[in-house]
N, C-alpha and C positions, 0 to 999 in steps of 0.2 A: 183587814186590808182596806187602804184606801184609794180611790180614783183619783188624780191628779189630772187637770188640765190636758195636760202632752198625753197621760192614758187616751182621751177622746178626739185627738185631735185626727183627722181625715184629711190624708192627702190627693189633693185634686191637681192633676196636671192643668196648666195651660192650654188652652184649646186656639190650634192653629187658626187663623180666618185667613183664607185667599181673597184678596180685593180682588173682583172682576176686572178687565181692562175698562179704564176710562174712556181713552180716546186712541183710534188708531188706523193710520195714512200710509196705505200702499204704495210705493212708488216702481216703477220700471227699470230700477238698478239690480245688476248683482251684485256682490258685497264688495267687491273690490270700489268698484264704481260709486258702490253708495258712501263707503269711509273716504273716501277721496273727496265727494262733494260736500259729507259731514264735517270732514275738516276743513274745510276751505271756508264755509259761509259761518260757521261756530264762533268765531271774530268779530261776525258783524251783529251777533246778538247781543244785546245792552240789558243791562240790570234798570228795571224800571224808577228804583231808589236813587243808587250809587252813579248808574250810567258807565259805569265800569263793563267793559267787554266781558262776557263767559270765553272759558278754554276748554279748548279740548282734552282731555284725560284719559284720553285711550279705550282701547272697548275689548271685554272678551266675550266667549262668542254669542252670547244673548244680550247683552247690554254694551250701550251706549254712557259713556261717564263724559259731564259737563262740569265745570267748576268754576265758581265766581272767590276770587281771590280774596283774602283778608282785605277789611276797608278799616286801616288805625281812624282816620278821623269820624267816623261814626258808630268804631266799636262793634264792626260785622264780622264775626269769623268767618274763616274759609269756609263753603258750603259746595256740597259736590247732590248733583241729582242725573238720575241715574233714568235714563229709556230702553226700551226694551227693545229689540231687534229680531226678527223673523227672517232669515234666505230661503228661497225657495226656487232656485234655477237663475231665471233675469229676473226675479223681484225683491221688494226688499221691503218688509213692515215695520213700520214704527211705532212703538204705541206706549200708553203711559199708565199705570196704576194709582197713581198716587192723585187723591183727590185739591191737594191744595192749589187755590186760586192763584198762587205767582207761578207753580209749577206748568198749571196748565196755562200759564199767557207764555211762558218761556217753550212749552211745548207748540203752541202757536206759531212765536216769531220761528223757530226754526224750521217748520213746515212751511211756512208762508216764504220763505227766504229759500229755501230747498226748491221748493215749487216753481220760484222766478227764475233760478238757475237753469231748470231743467228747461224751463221757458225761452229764455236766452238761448242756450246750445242750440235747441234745436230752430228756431230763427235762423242763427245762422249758418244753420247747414241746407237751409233754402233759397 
């Protein structure tokens, strides 16, 4: 009898890894409120490349979907990135797992633009 290869070979599964949350920004919304103001300011986020506007992509119920559209003239596919969502009565968590440096500036602009909106309303309810 002889041993072949595939006789010794040992299967090892894939070992899941949870990335911790990276970054994440409470706001005073509840969910209704907060996809309303998501979608609204999500148009004035810019691709720091392209300059091309991100779109809104709908959300279920833990995630937020962003999509920066195909760009033929420099060959960018569509890319969609994805935030995570927390409700919890009137509030509303946003937060991002993913370590990459444009992801977290696009996480940025939309908290930084979210945040001037809430700012404004309530201005002008003064």
């Amino acid at each position: 009898m002889t041993l072949d290869s595939e006789d010794n070979f040992v299967f090892v599964p894939p070992l899941a890894r949870v990335i911790p949350v990276c970054e994440a920004v409470i706001y005073p919304l509840d969910r209704v409120a907060f996809l309303q103001a998501a979608e609204a300011i999500i148009p004035l986020l810019k691709h720091p490349v392209t300059g091309q506007a991100w779109e809104y992509d709908g959300y279920r119920r833990t995630q937020l979907f962003l999509v920066q559209p195909h760009h033929e003239a420099l060959g960018l596919p569509e890319y969609t990135v994805e935030f995570e969502l927390q409700f919890s009565g009137e509030q509303t968590t946003v937060s991002i797992r993913n370590l990459s440096p444009s992801v977290k500036h696009l996480f940025h602009q939309f908290t930084h633009e979210l945040a001037l909106m809430l700012l404004r309303s309530r201005t002008q309810h003064y």
